[in-house]
N, CA and C of each residue as an Amber inpcrd file, in Angstrom:
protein
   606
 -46.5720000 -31.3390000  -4.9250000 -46.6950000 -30.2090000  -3.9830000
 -45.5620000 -30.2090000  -2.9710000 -45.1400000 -31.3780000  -2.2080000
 -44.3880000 -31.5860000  -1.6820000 -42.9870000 -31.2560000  -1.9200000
 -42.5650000 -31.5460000  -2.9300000 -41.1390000 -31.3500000  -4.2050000
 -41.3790000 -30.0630000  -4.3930000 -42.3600000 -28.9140000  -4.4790000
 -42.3570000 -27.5830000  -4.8830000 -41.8200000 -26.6270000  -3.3540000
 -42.6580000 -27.0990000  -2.5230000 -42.4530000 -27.1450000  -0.9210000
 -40.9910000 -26.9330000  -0.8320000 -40.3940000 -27.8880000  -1.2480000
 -38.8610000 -28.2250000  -0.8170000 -37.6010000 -27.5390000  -1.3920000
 -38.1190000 -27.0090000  -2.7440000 -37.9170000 -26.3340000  -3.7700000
 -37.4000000 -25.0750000  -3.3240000 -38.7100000 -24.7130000  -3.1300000
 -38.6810000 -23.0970000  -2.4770000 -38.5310000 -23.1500000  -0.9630000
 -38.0900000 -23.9270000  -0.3880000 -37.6540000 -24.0190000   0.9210000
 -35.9790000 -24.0030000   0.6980000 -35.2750000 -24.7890000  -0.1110000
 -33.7250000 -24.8840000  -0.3920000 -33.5740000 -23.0330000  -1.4760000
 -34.3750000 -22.6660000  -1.7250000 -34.1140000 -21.5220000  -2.7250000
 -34.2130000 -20.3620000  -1.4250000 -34.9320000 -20.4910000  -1.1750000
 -34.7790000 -19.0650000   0.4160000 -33.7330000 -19.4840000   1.2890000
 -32.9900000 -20.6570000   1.8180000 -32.2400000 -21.2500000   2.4030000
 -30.6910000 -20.5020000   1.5460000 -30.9290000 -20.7930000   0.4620000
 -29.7440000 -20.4160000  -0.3860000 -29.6480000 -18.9030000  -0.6230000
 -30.8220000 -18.2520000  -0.8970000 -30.6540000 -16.7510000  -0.9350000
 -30.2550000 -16.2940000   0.2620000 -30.5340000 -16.6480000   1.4820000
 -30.3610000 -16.2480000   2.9010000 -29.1140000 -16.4800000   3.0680000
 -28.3580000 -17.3590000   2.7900000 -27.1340000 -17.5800000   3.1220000
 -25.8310000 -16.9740000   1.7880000 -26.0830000 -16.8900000   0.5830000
 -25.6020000 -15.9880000   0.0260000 -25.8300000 -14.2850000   0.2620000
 -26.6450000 -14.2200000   1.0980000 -26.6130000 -12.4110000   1.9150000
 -25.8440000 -12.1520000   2.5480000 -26.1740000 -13.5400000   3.3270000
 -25.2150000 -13.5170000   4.6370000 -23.8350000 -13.3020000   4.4210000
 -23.2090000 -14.3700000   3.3190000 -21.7430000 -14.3240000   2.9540000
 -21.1660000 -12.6950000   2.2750000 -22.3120000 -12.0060000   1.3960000
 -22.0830000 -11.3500000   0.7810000 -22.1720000  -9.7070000   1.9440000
 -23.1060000 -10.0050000   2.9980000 -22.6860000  -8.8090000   3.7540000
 -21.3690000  -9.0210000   4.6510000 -20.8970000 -10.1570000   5.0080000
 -19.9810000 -10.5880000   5.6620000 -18.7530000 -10.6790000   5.0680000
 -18.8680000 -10.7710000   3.5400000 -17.5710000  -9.9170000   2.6130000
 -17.4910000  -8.5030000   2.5800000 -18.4700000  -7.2420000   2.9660000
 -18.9010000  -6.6520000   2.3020000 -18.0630000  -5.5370000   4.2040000
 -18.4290000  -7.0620000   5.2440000 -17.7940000  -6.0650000   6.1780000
 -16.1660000  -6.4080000   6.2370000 -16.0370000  -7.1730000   5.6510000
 -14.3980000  -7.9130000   5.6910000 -13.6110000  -6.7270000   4.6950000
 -14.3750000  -6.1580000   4.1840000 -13.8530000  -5.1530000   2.7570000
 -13.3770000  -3.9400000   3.9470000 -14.4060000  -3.9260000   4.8030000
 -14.1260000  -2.3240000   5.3620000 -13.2540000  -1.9810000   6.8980000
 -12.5760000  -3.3640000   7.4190000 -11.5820000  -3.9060000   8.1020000
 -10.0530000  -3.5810000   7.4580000  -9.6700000  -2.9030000   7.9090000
  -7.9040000  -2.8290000   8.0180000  -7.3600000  -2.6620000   9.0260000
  -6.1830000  -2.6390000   9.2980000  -5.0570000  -2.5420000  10.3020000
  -4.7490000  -3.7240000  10.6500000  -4.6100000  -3.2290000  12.5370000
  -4.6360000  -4.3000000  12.9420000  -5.1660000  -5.3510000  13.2230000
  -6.8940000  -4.9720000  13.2930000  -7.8000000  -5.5680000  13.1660000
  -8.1830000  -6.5960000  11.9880000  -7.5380000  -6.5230000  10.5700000
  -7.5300000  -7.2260000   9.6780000  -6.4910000  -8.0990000   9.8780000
  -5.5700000  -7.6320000  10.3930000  -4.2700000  -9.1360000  10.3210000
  -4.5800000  -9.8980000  11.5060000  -5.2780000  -9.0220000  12.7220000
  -5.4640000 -10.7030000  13.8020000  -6.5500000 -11.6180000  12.9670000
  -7.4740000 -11.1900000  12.1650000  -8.7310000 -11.8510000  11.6450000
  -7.7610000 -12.6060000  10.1940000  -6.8970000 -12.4300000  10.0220000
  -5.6390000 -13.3240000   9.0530000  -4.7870000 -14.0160000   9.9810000
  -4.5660000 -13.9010000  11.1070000  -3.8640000 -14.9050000  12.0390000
  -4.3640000 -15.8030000  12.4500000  -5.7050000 -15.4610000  12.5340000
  -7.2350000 -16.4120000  12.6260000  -7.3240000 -17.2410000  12.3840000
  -7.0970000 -17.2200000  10.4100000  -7.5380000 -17.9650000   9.5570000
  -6.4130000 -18.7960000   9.1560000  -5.4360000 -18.5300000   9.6130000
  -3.8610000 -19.7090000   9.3690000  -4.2840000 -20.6260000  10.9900000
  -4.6590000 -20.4610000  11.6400000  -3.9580000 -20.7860000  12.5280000
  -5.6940000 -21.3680000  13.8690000  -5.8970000 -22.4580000  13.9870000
  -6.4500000 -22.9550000  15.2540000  -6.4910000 -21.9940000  16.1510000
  -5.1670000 -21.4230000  16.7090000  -4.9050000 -21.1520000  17.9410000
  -5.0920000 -19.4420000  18.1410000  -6.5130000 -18.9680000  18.6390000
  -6.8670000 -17.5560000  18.7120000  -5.8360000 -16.7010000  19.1360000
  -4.7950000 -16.9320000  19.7780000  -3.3610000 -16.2870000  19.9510000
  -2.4260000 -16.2460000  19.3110000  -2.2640000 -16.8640000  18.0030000
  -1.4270000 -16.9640000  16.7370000  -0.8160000 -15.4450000  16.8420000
   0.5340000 -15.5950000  16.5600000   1.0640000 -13.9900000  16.0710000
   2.2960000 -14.7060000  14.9280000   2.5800000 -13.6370000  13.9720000
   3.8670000 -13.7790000  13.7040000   4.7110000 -12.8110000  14.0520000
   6.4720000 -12.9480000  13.7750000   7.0290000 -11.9170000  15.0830000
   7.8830000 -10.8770000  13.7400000   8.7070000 -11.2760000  13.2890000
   9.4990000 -10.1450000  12.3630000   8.6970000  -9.1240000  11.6610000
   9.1680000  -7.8540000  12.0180000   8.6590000  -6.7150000  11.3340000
   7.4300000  -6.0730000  12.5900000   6.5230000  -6.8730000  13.1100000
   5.7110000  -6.5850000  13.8000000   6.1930000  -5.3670000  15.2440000
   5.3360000  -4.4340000  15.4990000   5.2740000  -4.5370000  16.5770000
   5.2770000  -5.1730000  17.9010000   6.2550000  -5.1310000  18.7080000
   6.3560000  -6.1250000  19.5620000   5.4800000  -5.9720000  20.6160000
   4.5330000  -5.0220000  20.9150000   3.3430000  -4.9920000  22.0530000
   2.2500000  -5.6130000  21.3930000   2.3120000  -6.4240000  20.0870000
   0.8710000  -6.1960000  19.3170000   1.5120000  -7.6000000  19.5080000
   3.2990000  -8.1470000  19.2550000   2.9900000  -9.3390000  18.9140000
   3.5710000 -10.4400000  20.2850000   3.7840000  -9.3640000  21.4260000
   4.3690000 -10.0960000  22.4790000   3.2190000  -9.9630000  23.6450000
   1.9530000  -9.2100000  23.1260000   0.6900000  -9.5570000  23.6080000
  -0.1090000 -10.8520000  23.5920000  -0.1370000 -11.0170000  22.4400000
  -0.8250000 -12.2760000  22.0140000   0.7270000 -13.5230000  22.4990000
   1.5370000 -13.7410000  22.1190000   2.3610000 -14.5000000  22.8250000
   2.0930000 -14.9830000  24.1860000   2.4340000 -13.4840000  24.5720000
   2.5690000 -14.0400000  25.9210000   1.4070000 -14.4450000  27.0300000
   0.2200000 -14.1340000  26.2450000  -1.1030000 -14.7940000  26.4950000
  -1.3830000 -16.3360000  26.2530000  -0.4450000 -16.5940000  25.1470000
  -0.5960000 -18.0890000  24.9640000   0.3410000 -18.8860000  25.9060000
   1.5210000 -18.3660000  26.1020000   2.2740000 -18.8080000  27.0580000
   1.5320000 -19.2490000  28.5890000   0.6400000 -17.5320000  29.0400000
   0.0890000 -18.1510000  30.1370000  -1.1420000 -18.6500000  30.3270000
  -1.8870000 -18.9290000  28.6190000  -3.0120000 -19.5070000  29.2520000
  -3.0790000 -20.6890000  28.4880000  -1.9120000 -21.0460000  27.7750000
  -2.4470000 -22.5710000  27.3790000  -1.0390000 -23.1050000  27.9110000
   0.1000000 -22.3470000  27.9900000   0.8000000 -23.5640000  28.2110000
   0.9390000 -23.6050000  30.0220000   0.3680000 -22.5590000  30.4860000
   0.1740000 -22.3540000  32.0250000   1.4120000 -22.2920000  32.8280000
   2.1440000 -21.1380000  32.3020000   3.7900000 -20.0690000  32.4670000
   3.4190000 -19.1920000  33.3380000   4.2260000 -18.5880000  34.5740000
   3.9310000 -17.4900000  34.6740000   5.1160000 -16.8230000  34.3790000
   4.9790000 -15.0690000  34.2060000   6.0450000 -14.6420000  33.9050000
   6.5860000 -13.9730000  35.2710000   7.8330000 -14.5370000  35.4740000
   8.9790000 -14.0250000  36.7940000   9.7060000 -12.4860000  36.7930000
   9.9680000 -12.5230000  35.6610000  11.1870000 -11.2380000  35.5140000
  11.0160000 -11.0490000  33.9670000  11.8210000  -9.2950000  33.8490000
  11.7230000  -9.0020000  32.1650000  12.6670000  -7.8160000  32.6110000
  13.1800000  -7.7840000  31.5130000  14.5150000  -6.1810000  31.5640000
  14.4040000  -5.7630000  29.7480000  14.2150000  -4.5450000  29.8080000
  14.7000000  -3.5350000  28.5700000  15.5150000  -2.7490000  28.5500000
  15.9350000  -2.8370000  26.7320000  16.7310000  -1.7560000  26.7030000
  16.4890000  -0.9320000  25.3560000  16.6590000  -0.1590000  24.7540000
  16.2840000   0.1670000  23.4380000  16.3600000  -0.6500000  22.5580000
  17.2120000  -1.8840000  22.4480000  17.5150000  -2.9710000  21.4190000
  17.0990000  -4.1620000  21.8410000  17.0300000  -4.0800000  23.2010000
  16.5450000  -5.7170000  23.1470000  15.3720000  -5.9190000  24.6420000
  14.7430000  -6.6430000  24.2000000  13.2740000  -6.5200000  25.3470000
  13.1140000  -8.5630000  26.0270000  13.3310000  -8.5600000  27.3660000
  13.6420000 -10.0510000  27.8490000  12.8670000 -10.8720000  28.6150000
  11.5490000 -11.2360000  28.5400000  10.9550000 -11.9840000  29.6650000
  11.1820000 -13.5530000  29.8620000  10.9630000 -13.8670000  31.4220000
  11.4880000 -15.3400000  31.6430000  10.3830000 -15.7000000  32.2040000
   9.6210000 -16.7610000  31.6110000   8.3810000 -17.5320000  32.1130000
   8.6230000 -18.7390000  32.8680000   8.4200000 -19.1740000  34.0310000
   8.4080000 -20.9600000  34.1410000   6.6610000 -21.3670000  34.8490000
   6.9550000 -22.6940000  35.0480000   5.4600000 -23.5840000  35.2360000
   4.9450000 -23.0240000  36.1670000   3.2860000 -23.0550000  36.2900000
   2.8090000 -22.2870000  37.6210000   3.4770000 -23.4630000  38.7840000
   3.7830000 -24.7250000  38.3460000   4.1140000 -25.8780000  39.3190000
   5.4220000 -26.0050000  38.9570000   6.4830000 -25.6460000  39.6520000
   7.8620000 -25.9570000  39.1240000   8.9930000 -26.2710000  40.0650000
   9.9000000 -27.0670000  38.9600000  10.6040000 -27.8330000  39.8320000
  12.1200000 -26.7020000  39.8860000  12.2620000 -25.4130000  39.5320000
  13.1080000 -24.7920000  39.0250000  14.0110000 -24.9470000  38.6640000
  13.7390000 -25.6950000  37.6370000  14.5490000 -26.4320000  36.6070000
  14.2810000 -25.9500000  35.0620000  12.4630000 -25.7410000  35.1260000
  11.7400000 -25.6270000  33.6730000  11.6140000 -24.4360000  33.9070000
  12.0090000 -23.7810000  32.3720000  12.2630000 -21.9040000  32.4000000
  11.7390000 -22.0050000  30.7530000  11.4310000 -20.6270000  30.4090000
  11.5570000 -20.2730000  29.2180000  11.8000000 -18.4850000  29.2160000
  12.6740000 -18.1200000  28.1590000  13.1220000 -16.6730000  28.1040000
  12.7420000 -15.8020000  26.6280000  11.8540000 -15.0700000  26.3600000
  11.7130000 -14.7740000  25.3890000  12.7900000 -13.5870000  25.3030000
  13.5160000 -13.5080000  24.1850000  14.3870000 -12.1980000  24.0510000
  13.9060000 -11.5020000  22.6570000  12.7380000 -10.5560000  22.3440000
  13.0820000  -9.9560000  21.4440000  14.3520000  -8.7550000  20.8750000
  15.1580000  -8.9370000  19.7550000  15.4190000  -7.5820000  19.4950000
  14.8350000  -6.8330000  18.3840000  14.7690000  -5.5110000  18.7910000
  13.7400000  -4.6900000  17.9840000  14.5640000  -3.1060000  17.9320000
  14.1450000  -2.6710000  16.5810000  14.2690000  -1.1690000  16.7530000
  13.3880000  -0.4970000  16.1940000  13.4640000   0.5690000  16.6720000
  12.3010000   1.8210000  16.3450000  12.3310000   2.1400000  15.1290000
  10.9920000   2.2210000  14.3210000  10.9590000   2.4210000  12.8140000
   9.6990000   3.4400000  12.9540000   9.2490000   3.9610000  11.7360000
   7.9540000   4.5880000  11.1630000   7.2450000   4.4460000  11.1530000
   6.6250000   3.1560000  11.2920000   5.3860000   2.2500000  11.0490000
   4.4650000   2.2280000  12.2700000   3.2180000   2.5400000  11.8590000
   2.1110000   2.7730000  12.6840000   2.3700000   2.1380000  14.3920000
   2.5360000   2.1660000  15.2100000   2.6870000   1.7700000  16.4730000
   1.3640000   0.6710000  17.1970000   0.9720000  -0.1390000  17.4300000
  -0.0480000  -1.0680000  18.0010000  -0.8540000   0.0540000  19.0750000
   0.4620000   0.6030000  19.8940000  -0.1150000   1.1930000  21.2910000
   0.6160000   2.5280000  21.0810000  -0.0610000   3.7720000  21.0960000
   0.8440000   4.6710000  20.7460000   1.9240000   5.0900000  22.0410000
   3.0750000   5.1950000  21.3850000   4.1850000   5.8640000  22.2150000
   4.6380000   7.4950000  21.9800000   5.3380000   7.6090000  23.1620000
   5.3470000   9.2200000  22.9890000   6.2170000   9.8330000  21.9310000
   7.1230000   9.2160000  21.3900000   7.9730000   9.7640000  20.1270000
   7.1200000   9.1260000  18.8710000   5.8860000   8.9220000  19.2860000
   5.3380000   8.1620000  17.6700000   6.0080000   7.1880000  16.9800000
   7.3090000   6.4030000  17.2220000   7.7300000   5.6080000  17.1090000
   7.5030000   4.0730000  17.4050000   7.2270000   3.0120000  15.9220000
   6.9710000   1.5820000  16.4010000   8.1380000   0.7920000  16.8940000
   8.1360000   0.1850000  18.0520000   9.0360000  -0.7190000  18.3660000
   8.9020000  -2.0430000  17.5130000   9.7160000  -2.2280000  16.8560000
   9.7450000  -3.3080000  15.7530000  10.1910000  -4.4770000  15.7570000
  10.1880000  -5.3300000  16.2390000  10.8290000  -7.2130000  16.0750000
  11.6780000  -6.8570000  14.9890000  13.2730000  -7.4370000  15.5440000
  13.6630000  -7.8280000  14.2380000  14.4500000  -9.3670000  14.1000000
  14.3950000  -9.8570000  15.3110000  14.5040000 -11.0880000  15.3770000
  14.2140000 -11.6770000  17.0960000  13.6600000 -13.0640000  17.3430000
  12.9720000 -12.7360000  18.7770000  13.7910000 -14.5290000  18.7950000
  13.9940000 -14.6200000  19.8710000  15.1600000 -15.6360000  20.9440000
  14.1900000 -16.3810000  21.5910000  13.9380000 -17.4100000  21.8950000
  12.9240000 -18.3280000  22.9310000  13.9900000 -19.6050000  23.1240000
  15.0890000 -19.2720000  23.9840000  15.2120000 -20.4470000  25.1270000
  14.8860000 -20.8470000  26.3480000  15.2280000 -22.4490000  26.4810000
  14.0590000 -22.7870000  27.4850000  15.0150000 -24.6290000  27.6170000
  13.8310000 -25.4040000  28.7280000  14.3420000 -26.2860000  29.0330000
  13.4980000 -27.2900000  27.6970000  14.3400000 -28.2780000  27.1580000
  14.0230000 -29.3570000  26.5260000  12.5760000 -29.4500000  26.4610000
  11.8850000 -29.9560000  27.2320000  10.1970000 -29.8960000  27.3250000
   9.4200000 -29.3370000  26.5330000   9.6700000 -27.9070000  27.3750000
   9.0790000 -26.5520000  27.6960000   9.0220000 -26.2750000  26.0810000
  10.0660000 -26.0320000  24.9750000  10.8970000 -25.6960000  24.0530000
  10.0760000 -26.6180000  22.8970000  10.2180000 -27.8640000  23.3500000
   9.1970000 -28.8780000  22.0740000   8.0680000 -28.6300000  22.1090000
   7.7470000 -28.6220000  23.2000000   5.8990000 -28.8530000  23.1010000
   5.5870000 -27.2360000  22.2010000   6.0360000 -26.2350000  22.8340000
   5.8240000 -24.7390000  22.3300000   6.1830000 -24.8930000  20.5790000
   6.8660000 -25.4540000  20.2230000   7.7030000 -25.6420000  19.1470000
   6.6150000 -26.3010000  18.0750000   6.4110000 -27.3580000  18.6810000
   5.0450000 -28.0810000  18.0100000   4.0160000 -27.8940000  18.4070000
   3.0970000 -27.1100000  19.0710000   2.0680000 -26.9550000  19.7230000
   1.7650000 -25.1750000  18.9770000   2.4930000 -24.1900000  18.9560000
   1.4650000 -22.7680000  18.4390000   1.9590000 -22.5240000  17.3410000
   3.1780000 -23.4730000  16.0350000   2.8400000 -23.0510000  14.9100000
   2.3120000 -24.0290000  14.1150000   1.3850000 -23.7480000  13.4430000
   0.4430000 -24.5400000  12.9150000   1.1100000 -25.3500000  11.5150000
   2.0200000 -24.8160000  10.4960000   2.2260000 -25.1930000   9.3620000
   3.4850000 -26.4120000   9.4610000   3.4160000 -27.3680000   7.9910000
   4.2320000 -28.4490000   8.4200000   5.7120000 -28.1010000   8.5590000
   6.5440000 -29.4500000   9.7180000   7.3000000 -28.9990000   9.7220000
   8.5740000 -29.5050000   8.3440000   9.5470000 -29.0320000   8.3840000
  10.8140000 -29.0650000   7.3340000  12.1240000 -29.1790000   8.0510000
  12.6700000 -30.6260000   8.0200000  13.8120000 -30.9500000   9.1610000
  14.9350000 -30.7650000   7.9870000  15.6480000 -30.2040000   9.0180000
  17.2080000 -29.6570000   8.7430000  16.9470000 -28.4270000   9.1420000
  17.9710000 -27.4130000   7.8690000  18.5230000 -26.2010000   7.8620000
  19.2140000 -25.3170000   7.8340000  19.7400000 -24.3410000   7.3430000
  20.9730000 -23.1700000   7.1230000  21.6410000 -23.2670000   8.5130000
  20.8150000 -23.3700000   9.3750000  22.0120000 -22.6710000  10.4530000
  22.7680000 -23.8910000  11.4640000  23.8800000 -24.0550000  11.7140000
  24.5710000 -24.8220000  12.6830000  23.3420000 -24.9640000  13.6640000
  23.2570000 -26.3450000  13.8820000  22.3250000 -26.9630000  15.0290000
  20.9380000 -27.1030000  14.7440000  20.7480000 -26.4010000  13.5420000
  19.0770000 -26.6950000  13.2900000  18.5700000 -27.9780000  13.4540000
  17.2910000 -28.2580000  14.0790000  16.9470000 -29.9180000  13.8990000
  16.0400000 -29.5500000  12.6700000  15.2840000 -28.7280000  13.2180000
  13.3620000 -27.9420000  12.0280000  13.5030000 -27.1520000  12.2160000
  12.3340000 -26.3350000  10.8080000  12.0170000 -25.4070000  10.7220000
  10.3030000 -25.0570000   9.9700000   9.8320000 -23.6350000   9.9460000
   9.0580000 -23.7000000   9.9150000   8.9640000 -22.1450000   8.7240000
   8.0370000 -21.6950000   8.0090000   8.3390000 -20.6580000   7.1910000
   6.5830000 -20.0850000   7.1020000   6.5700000 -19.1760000   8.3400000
   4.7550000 -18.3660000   7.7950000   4.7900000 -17.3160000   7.6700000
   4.5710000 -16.6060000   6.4510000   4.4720000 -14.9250000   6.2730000
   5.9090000 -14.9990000   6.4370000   6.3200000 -13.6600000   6.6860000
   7.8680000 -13.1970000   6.7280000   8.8760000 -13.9650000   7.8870000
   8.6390000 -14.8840000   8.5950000   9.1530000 -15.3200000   9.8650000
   9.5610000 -17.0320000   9.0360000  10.9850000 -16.9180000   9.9930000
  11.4760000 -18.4320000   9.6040000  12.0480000 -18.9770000  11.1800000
  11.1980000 -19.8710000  11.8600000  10.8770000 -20.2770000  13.1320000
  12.0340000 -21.5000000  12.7160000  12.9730000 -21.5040000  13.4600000
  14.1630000 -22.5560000  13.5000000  14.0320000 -23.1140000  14.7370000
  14.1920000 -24.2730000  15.1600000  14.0330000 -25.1070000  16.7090000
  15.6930000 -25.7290000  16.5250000  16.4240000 -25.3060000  17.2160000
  17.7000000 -25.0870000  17.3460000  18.6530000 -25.8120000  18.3700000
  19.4370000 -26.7910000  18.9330000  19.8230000 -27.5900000  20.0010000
  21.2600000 -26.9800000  20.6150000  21.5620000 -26.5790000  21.7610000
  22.3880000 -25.7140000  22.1330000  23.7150000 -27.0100000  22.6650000
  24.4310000 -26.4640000  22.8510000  25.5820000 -27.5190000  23.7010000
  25.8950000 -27.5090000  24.7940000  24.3940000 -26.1710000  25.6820000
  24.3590000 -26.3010000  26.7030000  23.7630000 -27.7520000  27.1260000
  23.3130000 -28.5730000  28.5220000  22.9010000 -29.9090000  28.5160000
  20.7610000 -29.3230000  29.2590000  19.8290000 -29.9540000  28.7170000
  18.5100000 -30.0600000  28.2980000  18.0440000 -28.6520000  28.1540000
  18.8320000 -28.1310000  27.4870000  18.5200000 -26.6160000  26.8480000
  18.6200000 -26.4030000  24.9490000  16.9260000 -25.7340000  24.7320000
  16.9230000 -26.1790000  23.3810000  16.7830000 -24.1940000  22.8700000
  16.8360000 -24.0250000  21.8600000  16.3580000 -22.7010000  21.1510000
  15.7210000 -22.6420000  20.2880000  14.7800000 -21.5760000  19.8670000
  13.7710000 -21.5960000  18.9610000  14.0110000 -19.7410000  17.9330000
  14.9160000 -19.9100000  17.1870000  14.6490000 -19.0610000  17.0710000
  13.6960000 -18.1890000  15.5720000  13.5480000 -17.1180000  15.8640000
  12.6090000 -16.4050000  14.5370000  13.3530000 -15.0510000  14.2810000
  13.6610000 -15.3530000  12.8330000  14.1810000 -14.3910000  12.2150000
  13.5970000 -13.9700000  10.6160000  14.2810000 -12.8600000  10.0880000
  13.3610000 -12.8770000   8.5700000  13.8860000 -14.3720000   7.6570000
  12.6790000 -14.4770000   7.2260000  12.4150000 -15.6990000   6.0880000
  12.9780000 -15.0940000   4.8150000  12.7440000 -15.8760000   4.0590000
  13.4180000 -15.9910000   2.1130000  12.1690000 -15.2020000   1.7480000
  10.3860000 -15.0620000   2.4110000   9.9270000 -14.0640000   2.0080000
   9.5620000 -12.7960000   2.6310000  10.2970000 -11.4170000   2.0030000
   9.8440000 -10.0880000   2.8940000   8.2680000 -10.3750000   2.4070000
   7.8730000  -9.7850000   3.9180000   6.4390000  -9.3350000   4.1420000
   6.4080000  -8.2910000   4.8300000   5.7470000  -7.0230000   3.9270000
   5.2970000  -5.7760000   4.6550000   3.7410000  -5.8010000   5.1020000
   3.5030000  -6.2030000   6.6980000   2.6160000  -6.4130000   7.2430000
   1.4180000  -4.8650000   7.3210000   2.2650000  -3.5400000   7.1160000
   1.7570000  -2.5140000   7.2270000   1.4870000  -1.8880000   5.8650000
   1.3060000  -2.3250000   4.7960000   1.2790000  -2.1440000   3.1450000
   0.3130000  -3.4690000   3.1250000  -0.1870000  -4.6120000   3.7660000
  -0.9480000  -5.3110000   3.2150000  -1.9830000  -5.2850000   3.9970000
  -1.6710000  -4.9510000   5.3660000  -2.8240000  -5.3440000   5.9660000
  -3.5560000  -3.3490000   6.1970000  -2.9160000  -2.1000000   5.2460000
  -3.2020000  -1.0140000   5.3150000  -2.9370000  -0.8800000   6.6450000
  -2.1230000  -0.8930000   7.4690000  -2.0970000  -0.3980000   9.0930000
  -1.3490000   0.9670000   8.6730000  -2.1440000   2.0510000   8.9420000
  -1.3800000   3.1970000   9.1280000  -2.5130000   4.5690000  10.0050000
């Protein structure tokens, strides 16, 4: 009696939880845009602020950035200047010795592709390659701390130490010949990824 008990206790246990999965695929089916690729940034990545940057919208992907900047690595942001090609903010420590800086420089141009936040020419501002220098520190910890996948030392470009390759973005950590100033930069990878054809954003 006991063993029958247990039986049909693990068999409702199991039907209940194959519903569950199967309505919870069933809402994952009816998710696109942007809403489907943060719930794929999700799933690569620990860190609920994960973005990747090439191709993206840069309000969709210098949102989530720059949220991680100020709430885990505890940056504030000082100054920022635009221009149609290139977009510049400079973060340092809420405690600083003004010494420790970091500068994000995206450049981006206006393409077709669905916009994050709509603008008035209907035009997406687009990443097409994004700049993060900074002091030595500041530069590693960020470097090893919000991308999740292993790293790969060397690289194509003069000065590479690592690198890193997720979705369409190839994250290089870069050593300048300025003195405790490092670069990080992200540009397109060896694979195109059309983020707006997979994840249906339109």
């Amino acid at each position: 009696m006991k063993r029958l008990v247990l039986l049909l206790s693990f068999a409702i246990l199991f039907a209940f939880a194959s519903n569950a999965q199967k309505e919870q695929d069933t809402t994952i089916q009816h998710i696109s845009g942007y809403k489907l690729l943060e719930l794929n940034l999700s799933s690569i990545s620990r860190n609920n602020l994960f973005t990747t940057f090439v191709g993206l919208d840069v309000n969709f992907a210098d949102m989530r950035f720059s949220m991680y900047l100020q709430d885990d690595m505890k940056l504030t942001p000082t100054k920022n200047s635009n221009t149609p090609t290139l977009i510049t903010e400079t973060y340092i420590p809420h405690v600083s010795t003004g010494k420790q800086h970091l500068t994000v420089s995206y450049k981006v141009k206006k393409t077709d592709n669905k916009p994050y936040i709509d603008t008035d020419d209907g035009k997406c501002i687009t990443i097409t390659e994004c700049n993060i220098t900074g002091s030595t520190d500041l530069i590693i910890k960020l470097f090893l701390s919000y991308w999740p996948q292993r790293i790969n030392f060397g690289g194509y470009k003069k000065g590479t130490i690592a690198y890193f390759d997720i979705m369409g973005d190839r994250i290089s950590l870069i050593g300048l010949d300025r003195p405790n100033t490092y670069k990080i930069n992200i540009a397109k990878g060896d694979i195109s990824f059309n983020y707006y054809n997979t994840f249906k954003i339109k």
